[in-house]
N, C-alpha and C positions, 0 to 999 in steps of 0.2 A: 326754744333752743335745743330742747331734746331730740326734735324732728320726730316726736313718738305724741302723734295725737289719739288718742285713749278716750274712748266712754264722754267726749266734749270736751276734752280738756288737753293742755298738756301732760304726758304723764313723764315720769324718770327712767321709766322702760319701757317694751312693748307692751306687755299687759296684755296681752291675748289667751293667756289661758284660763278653760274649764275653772269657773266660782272664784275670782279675781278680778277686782276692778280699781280702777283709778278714780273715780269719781265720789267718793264715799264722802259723810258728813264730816267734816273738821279734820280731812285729811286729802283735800283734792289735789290730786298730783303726785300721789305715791300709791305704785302699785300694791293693793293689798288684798289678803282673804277676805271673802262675804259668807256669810253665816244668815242662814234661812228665808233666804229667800234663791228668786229666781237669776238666772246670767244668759240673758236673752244673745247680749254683743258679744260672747265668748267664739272662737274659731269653731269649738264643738258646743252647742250653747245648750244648756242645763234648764228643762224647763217641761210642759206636760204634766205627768204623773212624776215628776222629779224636781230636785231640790235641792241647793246647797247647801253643805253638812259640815261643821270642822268639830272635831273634841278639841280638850285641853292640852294643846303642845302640840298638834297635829295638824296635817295637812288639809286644806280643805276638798269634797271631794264633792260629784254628783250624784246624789243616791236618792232610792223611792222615799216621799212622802209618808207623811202620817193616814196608816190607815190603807196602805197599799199593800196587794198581799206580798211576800217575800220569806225566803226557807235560808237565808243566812244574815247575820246583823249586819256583815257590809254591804249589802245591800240596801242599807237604809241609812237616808240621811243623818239619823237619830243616833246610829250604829245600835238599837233595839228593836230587834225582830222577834214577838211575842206569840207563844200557841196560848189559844182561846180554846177553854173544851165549854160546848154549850149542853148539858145533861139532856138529858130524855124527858119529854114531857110527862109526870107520872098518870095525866088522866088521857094517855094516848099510848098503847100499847105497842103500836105499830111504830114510835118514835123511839130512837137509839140514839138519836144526840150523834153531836157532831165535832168536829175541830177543826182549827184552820190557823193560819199566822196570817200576820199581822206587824206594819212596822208603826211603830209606836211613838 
């Protein structure tokens, strides 16, 4: 009745945006946020090195995986973007160690 067929189903709106679906467990038919996983059927679909991310109260959005590098927390699904320093080898003189980020 809606004329809004969605992710297989009817849904109560279009539901076509970016980490949003109609089809979820114990709620088919109401467009809702998705939280961690992939949104292949999205208009802009969320997927690869990336990932559906929502905090508490917040909008769900597409951002890098765990473990992908990234220099800002919105970037990351997690919204945790981590520097890693890996020290110097001490039986390697030649090693200075390193750092890098990380979303988490």
């Amino acid at each position: 009745m809606s004329l809004n067929c969605v992710d297989g189903v009817c849904c109560n709106e279009a539901c076509d945006g970016t980490c949003f679906s109609c089809n979820q467990a114990q709620n088919a038919g109401t467009c809702l946020p998705v939280n961690g996983t992939v949104d292949d059927s999205a208009t802009t679909p969320c997927n690869g090195t990336k990932i559906c991310g929502a905090t508490a109260g917040g909008q769900p959005h597409c951002g890098l995986k765990s473990g992908q590098t990234c220099s800002t927390l919105a970037q990351c699904a997690s919204g945790n973007c981590q520097t890693i320093v890996v020290p110097p080898d001490p039986s390697d003189p030649y090693d200075i160690g390193y750092t890098y980020t990380r979303c988490e």
